[in-house]
CHARMM internal coordinates of N, CA and C (Angstrom, degrees):
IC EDIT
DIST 1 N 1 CA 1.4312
DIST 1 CA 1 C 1.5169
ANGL 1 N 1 CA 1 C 108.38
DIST 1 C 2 N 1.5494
ANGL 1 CA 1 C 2 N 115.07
DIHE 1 N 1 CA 1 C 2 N 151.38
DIST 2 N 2 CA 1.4901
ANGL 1 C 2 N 2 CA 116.62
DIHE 1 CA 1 C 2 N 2 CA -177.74
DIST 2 CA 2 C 1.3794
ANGL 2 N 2 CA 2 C 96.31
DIHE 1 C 2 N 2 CA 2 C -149.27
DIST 2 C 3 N 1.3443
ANGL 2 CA 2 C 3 N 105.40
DIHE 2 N 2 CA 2 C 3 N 174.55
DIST 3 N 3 CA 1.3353
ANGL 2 C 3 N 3 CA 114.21
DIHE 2 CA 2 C 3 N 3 CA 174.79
DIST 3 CA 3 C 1.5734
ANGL 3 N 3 CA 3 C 104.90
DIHE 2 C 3 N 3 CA 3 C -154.69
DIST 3 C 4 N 1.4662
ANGL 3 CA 3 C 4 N 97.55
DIHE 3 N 3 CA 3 C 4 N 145.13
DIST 4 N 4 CA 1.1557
ANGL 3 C 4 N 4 CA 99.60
DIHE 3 CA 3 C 4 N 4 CA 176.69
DIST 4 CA 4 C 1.8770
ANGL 4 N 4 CA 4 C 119.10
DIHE 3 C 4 N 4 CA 4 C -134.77
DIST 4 C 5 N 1.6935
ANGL 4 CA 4 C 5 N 118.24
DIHE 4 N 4 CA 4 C 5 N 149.09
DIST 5 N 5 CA 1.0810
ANGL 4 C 5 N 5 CA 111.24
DIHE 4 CA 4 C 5 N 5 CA -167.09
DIST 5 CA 5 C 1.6899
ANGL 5 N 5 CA 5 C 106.68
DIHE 4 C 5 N 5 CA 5 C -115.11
DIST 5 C 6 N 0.9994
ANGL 5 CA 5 C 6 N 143.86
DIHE 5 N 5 CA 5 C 6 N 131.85
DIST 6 N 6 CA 1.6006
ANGL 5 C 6 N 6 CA 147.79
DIHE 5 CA 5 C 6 N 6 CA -170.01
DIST 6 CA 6 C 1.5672
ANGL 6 N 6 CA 6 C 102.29
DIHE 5 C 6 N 6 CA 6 C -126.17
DIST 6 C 7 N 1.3883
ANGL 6 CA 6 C 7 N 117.74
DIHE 6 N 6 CA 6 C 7 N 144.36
DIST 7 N 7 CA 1.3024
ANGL 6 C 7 N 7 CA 112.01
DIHE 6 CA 6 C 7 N 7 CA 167.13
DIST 7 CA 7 C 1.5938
ANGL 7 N 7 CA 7 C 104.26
DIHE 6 C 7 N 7 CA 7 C 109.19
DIST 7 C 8 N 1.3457
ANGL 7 CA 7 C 8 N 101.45
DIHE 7 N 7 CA 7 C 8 N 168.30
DIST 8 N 8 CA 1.7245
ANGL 7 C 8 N 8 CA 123.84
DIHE 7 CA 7 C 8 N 8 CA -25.48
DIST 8 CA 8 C 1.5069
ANGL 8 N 8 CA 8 C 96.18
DIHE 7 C 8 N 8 CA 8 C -87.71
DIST 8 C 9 N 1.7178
ANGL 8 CA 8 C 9 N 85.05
DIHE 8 N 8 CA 8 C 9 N 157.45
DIST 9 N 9 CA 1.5164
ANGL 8 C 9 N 9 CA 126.44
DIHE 8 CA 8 C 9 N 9 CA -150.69
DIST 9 CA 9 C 1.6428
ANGL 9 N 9 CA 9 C 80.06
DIHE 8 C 9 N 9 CA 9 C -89.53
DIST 9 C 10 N 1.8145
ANGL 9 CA 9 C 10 N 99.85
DIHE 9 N 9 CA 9 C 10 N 147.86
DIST 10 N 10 CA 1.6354
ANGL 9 C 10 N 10 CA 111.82
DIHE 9 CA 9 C 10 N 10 CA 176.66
DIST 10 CA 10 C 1.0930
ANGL 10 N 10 CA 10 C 123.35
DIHE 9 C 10 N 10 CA 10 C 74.29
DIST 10 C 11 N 1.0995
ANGL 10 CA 10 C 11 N 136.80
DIHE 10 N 10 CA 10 C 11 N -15.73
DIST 11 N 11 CA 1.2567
ANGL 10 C 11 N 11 CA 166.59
DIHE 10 CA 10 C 11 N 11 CA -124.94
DIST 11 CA 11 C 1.7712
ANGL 11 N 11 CA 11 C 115.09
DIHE 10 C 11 N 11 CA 11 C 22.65
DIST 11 C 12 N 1.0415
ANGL 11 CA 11 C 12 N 108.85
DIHE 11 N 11 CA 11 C 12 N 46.17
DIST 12 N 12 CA 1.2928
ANGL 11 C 12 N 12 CA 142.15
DIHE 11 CA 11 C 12 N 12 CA 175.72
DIST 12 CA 12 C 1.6487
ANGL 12 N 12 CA 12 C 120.98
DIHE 11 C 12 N 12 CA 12 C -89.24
DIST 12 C 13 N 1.6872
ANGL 12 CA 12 C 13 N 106.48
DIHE 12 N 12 CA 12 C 13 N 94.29
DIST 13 N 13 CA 1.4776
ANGL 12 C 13 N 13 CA 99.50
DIHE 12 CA 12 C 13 N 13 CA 178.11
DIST 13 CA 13 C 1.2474
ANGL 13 N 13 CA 13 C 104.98
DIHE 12 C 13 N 13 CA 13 C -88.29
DIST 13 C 14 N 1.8698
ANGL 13 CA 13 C 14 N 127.08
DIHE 13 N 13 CA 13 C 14 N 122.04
DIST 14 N 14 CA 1.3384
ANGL 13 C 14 N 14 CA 142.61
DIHE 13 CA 13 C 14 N 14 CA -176.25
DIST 14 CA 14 C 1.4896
ANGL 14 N 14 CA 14 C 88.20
DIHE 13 C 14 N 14 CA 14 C -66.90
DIST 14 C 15 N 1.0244
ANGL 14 CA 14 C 15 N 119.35
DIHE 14 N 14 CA 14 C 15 N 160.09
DIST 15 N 15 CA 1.5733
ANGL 14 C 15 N 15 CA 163.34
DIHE 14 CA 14 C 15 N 15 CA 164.36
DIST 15 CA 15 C 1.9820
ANGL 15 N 15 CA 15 C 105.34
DIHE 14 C 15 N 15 CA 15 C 44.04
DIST 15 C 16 N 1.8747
ANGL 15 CA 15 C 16 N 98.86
DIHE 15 N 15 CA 15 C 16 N 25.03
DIST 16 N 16 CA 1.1180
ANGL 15 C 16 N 16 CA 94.28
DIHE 15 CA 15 C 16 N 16 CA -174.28
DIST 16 CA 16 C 1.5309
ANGL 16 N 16 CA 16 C 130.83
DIHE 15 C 16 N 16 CA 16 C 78.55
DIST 16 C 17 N 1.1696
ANGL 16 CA 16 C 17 N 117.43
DIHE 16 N 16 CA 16 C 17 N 145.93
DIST 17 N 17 CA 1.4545
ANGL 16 C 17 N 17 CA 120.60
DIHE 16 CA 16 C 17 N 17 CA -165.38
DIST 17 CA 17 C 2.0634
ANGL 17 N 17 CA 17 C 109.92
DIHE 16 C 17 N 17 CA 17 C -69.06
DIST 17 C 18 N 0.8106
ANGL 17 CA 17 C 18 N 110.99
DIHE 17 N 17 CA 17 C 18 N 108.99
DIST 18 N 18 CA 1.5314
ANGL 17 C 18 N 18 CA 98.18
DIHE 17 CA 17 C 18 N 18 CA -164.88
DIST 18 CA 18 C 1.9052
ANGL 18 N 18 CA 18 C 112.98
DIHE 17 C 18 N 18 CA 18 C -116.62
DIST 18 C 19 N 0.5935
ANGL 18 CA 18 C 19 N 124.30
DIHE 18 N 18 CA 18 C 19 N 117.11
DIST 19 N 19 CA 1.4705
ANGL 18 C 19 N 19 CA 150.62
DIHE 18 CA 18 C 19 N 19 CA 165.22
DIST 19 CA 19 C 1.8702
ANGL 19 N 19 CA 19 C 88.03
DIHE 18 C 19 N 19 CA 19 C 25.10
DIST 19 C 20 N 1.0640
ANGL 19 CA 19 C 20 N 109.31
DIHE 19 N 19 CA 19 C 20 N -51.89
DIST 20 N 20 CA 1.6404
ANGL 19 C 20 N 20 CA 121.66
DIHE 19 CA 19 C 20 N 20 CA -154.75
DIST 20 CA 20 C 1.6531
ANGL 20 N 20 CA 20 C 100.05
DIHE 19 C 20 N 20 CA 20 C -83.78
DIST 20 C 21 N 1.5531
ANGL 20 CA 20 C 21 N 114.41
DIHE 20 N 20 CA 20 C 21 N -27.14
DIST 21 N 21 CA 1.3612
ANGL 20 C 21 N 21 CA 112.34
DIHE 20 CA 20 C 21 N 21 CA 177.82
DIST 21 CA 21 C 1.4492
ANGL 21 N 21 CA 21 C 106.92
DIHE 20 C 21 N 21 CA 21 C -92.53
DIST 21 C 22 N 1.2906
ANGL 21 CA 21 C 22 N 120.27
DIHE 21 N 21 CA 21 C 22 N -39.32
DIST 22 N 22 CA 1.6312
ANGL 21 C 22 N 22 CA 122.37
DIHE 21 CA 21 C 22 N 22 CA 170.42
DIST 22 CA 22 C 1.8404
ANGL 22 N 22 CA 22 C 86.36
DIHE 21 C 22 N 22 CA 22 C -32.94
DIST 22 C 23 N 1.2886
ANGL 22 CA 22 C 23 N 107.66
DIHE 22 N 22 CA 22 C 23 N -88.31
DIST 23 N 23 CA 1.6391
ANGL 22 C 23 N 23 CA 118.38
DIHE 22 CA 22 C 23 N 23 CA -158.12
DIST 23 CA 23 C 1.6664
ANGL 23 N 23 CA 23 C 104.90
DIHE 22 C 23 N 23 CA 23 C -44.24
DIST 23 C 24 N 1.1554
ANGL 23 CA 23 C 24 N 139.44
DIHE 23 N 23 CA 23 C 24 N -37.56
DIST 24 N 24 CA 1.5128
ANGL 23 C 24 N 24 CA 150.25
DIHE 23 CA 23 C 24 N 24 CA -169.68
DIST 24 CA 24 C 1.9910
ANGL 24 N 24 CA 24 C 98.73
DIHE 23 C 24 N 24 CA 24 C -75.60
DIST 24 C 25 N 1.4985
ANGL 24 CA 24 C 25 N 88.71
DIHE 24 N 24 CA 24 C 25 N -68.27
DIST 25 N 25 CA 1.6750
ANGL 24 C 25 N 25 CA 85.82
DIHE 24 CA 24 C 25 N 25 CA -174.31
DIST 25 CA 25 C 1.6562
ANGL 25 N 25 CA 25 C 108.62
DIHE 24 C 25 N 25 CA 25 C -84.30
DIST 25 C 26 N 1.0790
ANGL 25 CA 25 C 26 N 136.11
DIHE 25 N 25 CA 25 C 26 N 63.55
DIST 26 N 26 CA 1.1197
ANGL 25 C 26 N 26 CA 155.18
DIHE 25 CA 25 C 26 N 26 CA 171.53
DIST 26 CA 26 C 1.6374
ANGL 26 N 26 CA 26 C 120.99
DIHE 25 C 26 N 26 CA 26 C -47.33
DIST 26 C 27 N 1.1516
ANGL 26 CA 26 C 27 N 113.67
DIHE 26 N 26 CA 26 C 27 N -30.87
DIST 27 N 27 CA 1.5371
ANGL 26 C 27 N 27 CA 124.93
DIHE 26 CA 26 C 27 N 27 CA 170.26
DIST 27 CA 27 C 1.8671
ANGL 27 N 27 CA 27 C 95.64
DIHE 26 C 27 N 27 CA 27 C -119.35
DIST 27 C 28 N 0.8398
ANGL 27 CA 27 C 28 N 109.36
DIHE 27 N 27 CA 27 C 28 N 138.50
DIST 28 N 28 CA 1.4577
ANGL 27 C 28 N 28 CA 134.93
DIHE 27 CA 27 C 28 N 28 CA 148.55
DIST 28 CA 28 C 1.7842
ANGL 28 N 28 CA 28 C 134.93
DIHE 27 C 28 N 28 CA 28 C -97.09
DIST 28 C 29 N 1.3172
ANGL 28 CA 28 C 29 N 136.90
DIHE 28 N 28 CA 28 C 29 N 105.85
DIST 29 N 29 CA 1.1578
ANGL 28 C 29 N 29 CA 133.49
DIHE 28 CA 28 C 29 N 29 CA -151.32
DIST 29 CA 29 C 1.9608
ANGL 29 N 29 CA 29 C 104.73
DIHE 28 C 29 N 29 CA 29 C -91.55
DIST 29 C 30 N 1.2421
ANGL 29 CA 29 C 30 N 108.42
DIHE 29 N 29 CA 29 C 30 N 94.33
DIST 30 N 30 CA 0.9450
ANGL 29 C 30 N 30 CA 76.98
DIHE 29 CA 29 C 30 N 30 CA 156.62
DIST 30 CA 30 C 1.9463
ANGL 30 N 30 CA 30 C 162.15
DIHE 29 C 30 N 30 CA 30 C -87.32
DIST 30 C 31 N 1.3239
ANGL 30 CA 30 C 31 N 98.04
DIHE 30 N 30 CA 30 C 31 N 5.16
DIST 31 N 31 CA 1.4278
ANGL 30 C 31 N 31 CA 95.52
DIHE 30 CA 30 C 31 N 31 CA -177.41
DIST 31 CA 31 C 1.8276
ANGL 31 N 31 CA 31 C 92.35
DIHE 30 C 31 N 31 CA 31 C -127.71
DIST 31 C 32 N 1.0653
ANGL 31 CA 31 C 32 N 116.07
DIHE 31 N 31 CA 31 C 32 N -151.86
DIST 32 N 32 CA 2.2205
ANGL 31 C 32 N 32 CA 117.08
DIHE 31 CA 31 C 32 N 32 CA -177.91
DIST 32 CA 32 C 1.3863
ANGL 32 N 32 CA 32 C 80.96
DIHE 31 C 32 N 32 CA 32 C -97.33
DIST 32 C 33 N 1.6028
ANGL 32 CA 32 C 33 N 134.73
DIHE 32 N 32 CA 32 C 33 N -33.79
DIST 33 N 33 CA 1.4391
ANGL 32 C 33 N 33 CA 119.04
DIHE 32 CA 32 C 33 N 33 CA -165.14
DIST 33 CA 33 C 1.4528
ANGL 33 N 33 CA 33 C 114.97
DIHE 32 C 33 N 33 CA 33 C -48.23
DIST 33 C 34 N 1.6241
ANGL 33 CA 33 C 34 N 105.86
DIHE 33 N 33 CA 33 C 34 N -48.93
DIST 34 N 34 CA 1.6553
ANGL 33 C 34 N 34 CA 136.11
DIHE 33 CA 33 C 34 N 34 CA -161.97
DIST 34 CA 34 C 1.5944
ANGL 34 N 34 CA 34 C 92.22
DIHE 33 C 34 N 34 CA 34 C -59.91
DIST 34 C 35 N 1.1147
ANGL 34 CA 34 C 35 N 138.88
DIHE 34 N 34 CA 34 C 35 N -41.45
DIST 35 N 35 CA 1.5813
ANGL 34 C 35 N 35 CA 140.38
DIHE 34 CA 34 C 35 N 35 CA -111.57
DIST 35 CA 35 C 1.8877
ANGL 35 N 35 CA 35 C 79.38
DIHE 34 C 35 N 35 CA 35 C -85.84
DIST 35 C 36 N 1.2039
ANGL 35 CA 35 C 36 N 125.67
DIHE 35 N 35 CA 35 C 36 N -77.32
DIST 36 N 36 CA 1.7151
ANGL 35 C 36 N 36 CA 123.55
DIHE 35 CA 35 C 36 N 36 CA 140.14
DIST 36 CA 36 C 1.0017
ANGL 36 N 36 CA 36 C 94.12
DIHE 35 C 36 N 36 CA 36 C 48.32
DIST 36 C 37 N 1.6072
ANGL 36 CA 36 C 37 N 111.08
DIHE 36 N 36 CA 36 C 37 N -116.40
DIST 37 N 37 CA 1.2980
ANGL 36 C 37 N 37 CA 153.70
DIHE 36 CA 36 C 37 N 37 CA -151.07
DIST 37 CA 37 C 1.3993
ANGL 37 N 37 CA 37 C 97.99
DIHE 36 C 37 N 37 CA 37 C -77.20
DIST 37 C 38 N 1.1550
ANGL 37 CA 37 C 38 N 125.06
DIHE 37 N 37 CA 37 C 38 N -66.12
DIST 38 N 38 CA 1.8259
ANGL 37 C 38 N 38 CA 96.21
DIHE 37 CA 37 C 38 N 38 CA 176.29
DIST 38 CA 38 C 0.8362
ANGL 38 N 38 CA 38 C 115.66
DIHE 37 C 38 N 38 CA 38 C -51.49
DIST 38 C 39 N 1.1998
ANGL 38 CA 38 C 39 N 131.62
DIHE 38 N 38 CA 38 C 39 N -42.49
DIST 39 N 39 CA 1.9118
ANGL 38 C 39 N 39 CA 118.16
DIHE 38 CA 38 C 39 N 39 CA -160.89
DIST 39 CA 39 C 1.4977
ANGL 39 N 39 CA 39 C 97.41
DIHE 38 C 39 N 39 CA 39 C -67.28
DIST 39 C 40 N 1.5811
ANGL 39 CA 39 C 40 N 122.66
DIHE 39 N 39 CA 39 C 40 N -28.84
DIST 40 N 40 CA 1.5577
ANGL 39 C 40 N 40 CA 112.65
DIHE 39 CA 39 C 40 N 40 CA -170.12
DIST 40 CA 40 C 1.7661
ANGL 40 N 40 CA 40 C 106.58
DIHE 39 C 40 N 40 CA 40 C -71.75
DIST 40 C 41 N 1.5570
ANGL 40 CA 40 C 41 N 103.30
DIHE 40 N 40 CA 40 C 41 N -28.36
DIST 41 N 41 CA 1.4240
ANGL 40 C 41 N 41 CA 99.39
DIHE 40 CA 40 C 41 N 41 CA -162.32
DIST 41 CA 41 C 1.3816
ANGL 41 N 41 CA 41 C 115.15
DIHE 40 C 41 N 41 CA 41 C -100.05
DIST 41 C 42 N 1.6091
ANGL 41 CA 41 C 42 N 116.59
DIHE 41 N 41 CA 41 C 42 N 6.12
DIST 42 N 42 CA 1.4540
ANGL 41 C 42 N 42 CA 143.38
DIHE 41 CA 41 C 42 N 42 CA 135.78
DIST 42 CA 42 C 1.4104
ANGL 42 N 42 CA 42 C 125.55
DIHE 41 C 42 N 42 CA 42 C -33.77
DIST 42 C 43 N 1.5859
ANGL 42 CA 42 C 43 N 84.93
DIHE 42 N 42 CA 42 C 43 N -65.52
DIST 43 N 43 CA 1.4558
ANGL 42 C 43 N 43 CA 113.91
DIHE 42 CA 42 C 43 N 43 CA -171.16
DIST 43 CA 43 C 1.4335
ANGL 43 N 43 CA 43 C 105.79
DIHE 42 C 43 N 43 CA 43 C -70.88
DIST 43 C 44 N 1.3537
ANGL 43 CA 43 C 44 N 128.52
DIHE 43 N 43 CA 43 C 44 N -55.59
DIST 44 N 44 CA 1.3247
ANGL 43 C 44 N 44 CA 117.82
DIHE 43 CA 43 C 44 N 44 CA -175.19
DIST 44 CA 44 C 1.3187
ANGL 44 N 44 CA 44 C 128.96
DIHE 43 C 44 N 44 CA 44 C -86.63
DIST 44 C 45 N 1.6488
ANGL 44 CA 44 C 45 N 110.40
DIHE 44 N 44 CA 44 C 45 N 14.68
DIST 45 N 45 CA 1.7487
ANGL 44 C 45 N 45 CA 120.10
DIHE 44 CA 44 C 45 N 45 CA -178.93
DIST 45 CA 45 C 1.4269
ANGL 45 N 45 CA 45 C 76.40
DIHE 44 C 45 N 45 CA 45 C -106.09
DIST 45 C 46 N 1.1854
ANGL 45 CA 45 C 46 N 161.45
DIHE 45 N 45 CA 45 C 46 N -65.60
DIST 46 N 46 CA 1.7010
ANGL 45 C 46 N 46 CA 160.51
DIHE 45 CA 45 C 46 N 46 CA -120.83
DIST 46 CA 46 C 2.1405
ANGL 46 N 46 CA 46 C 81.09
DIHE 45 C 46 N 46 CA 46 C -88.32
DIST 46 C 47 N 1.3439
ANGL 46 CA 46 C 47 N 106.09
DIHE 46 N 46 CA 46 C 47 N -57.72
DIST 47 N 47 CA 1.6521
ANGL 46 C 47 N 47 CA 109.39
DIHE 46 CA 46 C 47 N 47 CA -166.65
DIST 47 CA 47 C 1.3531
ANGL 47 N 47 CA 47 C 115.90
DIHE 46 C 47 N 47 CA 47 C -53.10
DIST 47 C 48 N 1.8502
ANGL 47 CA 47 C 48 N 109.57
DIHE 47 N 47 CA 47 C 48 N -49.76
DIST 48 N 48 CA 1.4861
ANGL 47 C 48 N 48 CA 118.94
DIHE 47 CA 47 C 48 N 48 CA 167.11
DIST 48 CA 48 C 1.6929
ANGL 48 N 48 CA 48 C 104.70
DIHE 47 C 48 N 48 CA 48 C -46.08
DIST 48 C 49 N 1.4753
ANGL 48 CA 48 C 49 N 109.20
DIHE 48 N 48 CA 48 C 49 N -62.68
DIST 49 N 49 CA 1.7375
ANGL 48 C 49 N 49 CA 97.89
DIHE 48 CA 48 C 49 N 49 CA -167.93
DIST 49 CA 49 C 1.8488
ANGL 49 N 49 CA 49 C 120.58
DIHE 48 C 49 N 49 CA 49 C -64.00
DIST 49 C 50 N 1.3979
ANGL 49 CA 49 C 50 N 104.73
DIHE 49 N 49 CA 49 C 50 N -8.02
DIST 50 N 50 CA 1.5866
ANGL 49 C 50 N 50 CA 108.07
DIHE 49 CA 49 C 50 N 50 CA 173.38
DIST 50 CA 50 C 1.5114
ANGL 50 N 50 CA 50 C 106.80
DIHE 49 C 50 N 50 CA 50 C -90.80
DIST 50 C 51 N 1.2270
ANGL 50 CA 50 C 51 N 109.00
DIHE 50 N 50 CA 50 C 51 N -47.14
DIST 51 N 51 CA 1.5096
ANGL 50 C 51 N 51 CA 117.80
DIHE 50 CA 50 C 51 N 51 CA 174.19
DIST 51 CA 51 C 1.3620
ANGL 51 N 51 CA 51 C 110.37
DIHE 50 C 51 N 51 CA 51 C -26.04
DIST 51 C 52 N 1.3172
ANGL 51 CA 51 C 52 N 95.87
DIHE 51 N 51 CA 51 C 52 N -82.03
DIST 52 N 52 CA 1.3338
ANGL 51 C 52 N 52 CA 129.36
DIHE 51 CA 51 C 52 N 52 CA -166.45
DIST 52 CA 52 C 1.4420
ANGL 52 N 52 CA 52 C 136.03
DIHE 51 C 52 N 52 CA 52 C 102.26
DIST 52 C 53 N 1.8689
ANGL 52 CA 52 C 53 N 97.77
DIHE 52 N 52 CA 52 C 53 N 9.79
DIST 53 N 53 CA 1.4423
ANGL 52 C 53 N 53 CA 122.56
DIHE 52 CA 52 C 53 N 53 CA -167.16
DIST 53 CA 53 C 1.7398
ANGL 53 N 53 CA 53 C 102.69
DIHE 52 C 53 N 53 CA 53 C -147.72
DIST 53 C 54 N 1.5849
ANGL 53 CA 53 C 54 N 91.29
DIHE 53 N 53 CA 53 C 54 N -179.93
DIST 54 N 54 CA 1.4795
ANGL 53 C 54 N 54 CA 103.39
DIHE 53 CA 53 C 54 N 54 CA -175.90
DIST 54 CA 54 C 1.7361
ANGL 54 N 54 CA 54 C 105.78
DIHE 53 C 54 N 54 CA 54 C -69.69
DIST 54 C 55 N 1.3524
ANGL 54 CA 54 C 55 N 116.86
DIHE 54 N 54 CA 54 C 55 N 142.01
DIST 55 N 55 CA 1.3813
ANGL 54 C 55 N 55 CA 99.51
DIHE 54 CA 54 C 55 N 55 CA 156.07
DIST 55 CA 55 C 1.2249
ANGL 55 N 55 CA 55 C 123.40
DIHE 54 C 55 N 55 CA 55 C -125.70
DIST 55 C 56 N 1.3252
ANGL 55 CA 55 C 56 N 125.86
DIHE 55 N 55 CA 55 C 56 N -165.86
DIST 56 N 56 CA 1.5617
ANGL 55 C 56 N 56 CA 126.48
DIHE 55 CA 55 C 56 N 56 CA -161.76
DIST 56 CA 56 C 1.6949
ANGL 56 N 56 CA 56 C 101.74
DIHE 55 C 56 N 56 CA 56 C -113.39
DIST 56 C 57 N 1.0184
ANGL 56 CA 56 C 57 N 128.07
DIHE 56 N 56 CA 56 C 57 N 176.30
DIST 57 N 57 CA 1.1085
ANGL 56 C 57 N 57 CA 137.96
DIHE 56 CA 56 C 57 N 57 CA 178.63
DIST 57 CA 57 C 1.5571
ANGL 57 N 57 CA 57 C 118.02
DIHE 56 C 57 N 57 CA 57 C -81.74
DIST 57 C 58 N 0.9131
ANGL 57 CA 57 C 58 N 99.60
DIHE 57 N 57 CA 57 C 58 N -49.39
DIST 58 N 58 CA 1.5444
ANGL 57 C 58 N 58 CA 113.51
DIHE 57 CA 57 C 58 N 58 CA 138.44
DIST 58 CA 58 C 1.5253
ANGL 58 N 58 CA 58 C 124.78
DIHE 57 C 58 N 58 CA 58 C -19.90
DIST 58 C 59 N 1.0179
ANGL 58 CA 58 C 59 N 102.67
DIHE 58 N 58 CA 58 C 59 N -60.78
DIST 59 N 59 CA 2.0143
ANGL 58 C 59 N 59 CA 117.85
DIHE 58 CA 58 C 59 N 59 CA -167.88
DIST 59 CA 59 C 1.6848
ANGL 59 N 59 CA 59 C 95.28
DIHE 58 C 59 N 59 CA 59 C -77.39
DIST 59 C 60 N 1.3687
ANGL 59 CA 59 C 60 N 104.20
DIHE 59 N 59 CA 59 C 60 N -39.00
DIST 60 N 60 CA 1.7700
ANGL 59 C 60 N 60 CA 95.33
DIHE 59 CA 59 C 60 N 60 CA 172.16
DIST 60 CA 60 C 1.0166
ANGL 60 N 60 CA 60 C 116.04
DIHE 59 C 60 N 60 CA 60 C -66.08
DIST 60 C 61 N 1.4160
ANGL 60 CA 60 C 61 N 134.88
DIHE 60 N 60 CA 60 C 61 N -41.48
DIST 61 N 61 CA 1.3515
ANGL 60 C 61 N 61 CA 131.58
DIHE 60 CA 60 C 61 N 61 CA -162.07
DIST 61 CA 61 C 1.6389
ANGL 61 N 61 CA 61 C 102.05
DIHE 60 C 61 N 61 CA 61 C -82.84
DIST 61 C 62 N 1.2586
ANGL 61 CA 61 C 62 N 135.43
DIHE 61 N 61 CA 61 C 62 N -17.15
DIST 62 N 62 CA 1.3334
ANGL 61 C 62 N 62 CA 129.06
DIHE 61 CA 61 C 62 N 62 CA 176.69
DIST 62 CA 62 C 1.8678
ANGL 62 N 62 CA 62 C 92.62
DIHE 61 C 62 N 62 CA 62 C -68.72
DIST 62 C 63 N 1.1946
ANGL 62 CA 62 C 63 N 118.70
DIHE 62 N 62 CA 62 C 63 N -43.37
DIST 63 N 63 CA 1.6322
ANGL 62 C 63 N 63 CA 114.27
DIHE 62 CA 62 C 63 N 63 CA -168.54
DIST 63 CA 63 C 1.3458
ANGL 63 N 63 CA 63 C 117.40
DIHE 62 C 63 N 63 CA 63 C -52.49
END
COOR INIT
IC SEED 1 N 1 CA 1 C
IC BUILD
């Protein structure tokens, strides 16, 4: 399984920055270096709140 995130296109945030994307996009990358590390620290605050537990470093890197 994979997942993938796109957007936003143009650099155009559709319908405005809204309460639910503040909390979702939580890191912002600024340079290609960053892109990394946010997506991991995206990924493993969204995994903790589905989880519902601690996870391993491990459990991120399967995401």
């Amino acid at each position: 399984m994979s997942a993938s995130i796109r957007g936003p296109y143009n650099g155009k945030i559709p319908l405005g920055d809204t309460a639910s994307r503040k909390e979702i996009f939580s890191c912002r990358p600024t340079s290609s270096r960053d892109e990394k590390r946010c997506a991991e620290s995206i990924l493993s605050r969204l995994a903790r709140k589905a989880y519902r537990q601690p996870l391993l470093d491990s459990d991120v890197d399967e995401l």
